[in-house]
N, C-alpha and C positions, 0 to 999 in steps of 0.2 A: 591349817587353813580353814576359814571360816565356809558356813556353807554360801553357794554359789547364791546371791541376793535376788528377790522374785523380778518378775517384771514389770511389774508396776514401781517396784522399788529401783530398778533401775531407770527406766525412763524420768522417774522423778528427778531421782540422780544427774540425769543427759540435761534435762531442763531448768534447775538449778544453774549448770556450769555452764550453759547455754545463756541465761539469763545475766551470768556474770560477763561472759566475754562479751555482750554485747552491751555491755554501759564501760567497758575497760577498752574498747577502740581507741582512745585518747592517747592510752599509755602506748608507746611503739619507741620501742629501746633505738632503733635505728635512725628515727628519724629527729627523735630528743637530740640526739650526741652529734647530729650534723652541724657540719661549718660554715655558714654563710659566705658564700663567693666574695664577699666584700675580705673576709680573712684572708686570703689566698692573695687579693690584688695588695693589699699591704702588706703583707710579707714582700712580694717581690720587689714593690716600689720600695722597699727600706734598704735593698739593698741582700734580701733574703741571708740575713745576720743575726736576724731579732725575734727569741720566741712569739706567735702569736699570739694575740690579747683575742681569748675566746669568752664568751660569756654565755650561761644554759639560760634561757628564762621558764620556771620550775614554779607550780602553786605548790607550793611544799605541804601548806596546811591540808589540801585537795587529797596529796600521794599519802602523807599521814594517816587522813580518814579510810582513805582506799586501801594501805596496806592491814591496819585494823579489821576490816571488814573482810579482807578476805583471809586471814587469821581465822577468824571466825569459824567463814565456812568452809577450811581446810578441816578444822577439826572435829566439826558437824559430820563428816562419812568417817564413820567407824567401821570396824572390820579390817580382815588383812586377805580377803578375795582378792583375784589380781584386778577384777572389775572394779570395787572400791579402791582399794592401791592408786588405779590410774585414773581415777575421778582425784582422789585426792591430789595426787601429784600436779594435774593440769589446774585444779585450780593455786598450789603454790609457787606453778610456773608462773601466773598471772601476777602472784604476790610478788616475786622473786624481780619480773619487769618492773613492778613501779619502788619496788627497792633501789634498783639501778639508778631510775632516772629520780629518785630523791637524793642517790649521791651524787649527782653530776658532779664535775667538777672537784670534786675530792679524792685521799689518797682512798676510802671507804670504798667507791665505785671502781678501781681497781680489785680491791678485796674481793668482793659480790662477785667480779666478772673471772678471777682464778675461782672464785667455787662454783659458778657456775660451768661454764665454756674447758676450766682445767688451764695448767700454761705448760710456759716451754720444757718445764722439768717437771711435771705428772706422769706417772709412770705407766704403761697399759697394763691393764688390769691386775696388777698386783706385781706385775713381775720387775723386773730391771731396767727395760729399756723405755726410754722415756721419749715424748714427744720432740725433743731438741735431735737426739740418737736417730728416729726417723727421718729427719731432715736434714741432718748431717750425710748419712746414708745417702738419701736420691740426689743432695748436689754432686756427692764424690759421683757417686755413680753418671751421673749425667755429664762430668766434666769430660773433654774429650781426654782421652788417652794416648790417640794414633795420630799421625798424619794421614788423612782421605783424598784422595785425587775428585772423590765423586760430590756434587752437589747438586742441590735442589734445582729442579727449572724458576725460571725465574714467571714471578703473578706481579698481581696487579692488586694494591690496595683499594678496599671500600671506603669513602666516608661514611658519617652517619646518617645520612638521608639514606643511600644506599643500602647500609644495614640496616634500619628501618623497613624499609620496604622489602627484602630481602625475607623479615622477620612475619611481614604481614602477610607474603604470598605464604608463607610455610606454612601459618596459624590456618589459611584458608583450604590450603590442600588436606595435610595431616589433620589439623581437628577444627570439620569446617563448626560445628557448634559451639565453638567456644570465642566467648564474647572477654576479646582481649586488645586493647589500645596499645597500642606501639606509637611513642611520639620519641621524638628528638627535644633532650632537654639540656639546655646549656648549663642547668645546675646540678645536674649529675656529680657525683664525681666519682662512682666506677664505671667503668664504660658502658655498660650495661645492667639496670638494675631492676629485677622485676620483681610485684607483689602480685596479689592476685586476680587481680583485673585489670592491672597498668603494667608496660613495659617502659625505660626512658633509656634512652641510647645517649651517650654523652655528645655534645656537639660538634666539640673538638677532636673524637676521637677517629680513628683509622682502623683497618683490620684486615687483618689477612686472610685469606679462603677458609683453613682450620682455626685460627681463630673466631671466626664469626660462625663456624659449623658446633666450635664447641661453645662458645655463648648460646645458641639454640637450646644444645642438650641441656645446658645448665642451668639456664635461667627460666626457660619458658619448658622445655617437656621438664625439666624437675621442678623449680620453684612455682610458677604458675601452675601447673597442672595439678601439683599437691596441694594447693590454695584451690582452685578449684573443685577439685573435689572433697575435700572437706565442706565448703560451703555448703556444696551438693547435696549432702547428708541428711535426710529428712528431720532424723532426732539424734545428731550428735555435727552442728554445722558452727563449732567452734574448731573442730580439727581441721579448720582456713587457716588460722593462726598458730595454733604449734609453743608460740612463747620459747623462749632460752632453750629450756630442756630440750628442744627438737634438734635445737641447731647442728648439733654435732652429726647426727645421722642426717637430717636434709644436706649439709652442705659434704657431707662424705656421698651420700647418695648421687650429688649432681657432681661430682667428682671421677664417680664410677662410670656414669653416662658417657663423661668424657673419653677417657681410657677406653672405655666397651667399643665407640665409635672410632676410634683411633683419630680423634681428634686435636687430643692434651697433649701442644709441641712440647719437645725439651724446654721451652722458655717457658711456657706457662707453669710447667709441674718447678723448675729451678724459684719463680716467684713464688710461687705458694711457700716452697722452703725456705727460701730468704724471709719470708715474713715471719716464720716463725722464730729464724735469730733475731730478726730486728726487736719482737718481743721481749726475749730474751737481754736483748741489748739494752732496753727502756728498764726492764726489772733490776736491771743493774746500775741504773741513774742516767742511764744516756738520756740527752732531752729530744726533744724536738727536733732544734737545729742541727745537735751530731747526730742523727740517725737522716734529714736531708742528707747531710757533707757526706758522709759515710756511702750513700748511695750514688749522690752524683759521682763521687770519686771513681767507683765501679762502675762506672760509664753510662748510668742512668737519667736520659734526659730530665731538665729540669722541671715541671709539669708531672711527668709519672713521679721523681722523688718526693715530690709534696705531699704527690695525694698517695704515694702509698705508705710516709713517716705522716701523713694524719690521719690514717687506719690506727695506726698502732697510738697515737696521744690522745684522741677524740673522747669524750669523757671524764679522763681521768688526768695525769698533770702532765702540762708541756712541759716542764722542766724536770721531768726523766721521774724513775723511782715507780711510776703506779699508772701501767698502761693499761690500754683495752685488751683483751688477751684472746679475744675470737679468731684470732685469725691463727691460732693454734690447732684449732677444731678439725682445717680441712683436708691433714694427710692425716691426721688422727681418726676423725669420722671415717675417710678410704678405708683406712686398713679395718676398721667395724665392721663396714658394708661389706669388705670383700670376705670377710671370716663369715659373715653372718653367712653368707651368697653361697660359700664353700661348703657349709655344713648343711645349707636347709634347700636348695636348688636340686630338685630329685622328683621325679614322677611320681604322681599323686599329692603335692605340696602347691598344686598351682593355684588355688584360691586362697592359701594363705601368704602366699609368695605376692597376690594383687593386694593384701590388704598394706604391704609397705607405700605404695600411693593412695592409697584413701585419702589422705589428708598430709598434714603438715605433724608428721609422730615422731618419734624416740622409739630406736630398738625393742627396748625393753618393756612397752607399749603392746608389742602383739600378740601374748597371751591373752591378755583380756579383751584384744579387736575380735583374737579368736571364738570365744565366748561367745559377745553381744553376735558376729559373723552366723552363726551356730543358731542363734536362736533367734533372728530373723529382724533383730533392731540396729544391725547394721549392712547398711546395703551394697553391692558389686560398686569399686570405685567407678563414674563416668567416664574418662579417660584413661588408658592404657597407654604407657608410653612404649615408643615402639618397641627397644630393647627387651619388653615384658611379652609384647604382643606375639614377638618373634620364638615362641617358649620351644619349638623341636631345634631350636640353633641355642637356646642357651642352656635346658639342661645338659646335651653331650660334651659342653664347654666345659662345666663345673664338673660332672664328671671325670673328666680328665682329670681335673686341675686338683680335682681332690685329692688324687693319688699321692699327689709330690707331698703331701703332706707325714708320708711315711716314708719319703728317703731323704738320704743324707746326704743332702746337695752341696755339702763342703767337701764329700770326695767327689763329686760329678766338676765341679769347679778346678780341684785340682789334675784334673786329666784332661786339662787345659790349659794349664801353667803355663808353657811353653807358647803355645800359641799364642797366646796374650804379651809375654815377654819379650817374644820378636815383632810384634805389632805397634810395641811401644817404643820398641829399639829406634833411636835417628841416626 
């Protein structure tokens, strides 16, 4: 490894990549690959039979120059410090976005999006089981097995005015300084979608008590919160944006939030897994339409089918073969966060434990947060989400949790067998 780079050399470094993301606002993968409302009401008036007619509109010659140029100055930070590393890196995560959206609409932008994001049959970290195998896993698992006499009391759904303001009294309690718009947008189309200064609640949407508690954890104390404080950052206030590369750990991270709060019903974690077969399902030529039919069948009203078989074609082709593959990311991301959480959550690790909200990062980011952390060019993230803030309830947790990681919980399972096999019994 190269020696650690001075400080003048790296702030120059900050300022640079600084300088890039701030003429690269333009590029925003998520908002390129959106479907205008007007697709959605023609589909249904047709009889919802007929792939979507989507069209990108792309200055292609603009994404040309712009991938060029940041070609460029990826290759400008030499060295292999983990500080230069992850200078380099964010600036190819910025290349890597306007890659995406100069393939819009071709099989190509599905390509970009399996090497970026990974898909349903990427393996974790070298070994066997694959991102399909994890979601295969939590549906089994989540499917009921017993007959229960016992059920939920019975709530009351919010609309989205409601969650709205729900979301505005939170932002002003827990973190009254942070300047974040919550509106109600009818052209949303996930129910909740927040960057980092705006929240937009869809306007047709509903919600149930833990659903709108885990929309909180996830959108606003994770996404918003790590947009905000990257912004924050005196000399590194590109880590707002994050780019591809971050995806997988922000969207595992606000996943963990969920779970930590015991907010993630059996329905939301069963979604998240379905989407990653519907993935799955597009890679294998399903189009557009069979991944709708395929959903409503399974008893998905029509409205949620749409918008969540236009997760998966958005970008890339409605007529099946080359999806968007992001949404593989987010039991894949979980099980990062929770490995990460497992090994590094331990007394005396609590300021590098905050530097995971600093911004919008990638795991693999935090050697070298450590670093600039250490030598005083990177500063205490502003907001603390609570889950963090709460630090003598959540090392004893991992503590614990660490343990299992040396027994052999296929005989603790089977000294259960029985139990299990008369609970199933009708």
């Amino acid at each position: 490894m190269t020696a650690l780079p001075s400080d003048d050399a790296i702030r120059e470094g900050l300022a640079r990549v600084e300088s890039l993301a701030k003429s690269d606002r333009r590029v925003r993968v998520l908002e390129a690959i959106g479907w205008p409302r007007e697709v959605e009401e023609r589909f249904f008036a047709g009889g919802a039979d007929a792939l979507p007619e989507v069209t990108y509109e792309v200055d292609r010659d603009a994404l040309r120059d712009r991938v060029r140029e940041l070609d460029a100055a990826e290759r400008s930070f030499d060295g292999d410090h983990p500080i230069t590393l992850w200078l380099r890196s964010s600036v190819a995560s910025m290349r890597d976005a306007s890659r995406m959206v100069l393939a819009l609409g071709t099989a190509e932008f599905s390509r970009l999006s399996k090497e970026l994001y990974g898909g349903p049959r990427t393996r974790f970290h070298g070994g066997n089981e694959r991102n399909i195998d994890l979601a295969r896993h939590v549906i089994d698992r989540l499917r009921p097995h017993g007959t229960d006499e016992a059920t939920d009391d019975a709530h009351e759904l919010l609309d989205a005015e409601a969650m709205a303001q729900s979301l505005r009294a939170r932002v002003a309690t827990e973190y009254p300084g942070m300047a974040l718009a919550v509106l109600v947008d009818p052209d949303a189309t996930a129910k909740v979608v927040a960057g980092t200064s705006r929240v937009r609640v869809r306007a047709d949407a509903t919600f149930t008590p833990w659903e709108a508690d885990a929309l909180w954890h996830h959108e606003v104390e994770t996404h918003a919160l790590t947009g905000q404080n990257g912004a924050a950052q005196p000399e590194a206030g590109f880590l707002r944006v994050g780019g591809p590369r971050s995806t997988r750990t922000q969207e595992g991270l606000a996943v963990f939030t969920e779970l930590h709060h015991h907010c993630a019903s059996i329905e939301r974690l069963q979604r998240l897994a379905n989407r990653v077969l519907l993935v799955d399902m597009a890679e294998q030529g399903a189009s557009f339409v069979d991944l709708y039919r395929h959903l409503v069948e399974h008893g998905a009203p029509a409205r949620e089918a749409y918008l969540d078989a236009q997760r998966v074609c958005r970008g890339g082709l409605v007529a099946g073969g080359a999806p968007f593959t992001k949404d593989t990311v987010y039991l894949a991301g979980l099980l990062d966060v929770q490995a990460f959480l497992s090994a590094v959550v331990r007394e005396g690790f609590r300021d590098e434990m905050e530097l995971l909200v600093c911004g919008r990062i990638a795991l693999e980011d935090l050697t070298a947060l450590v670093h600039l952390r250490r030598r005083g060019i990177l500063q205490r993230p502003r907001y603390i989400p609570r889950w963090l803030r709460r630090w003598r309830t959540l090392v004893p947790e991992f503590a614990f949790l660490s343990f299992l990681d040396s027994i052999a919980l296929q005989r603790v399972q089977e000294q259960y067998a029985a139990l299990i096999r008369t609970a199933t019994e009708v």
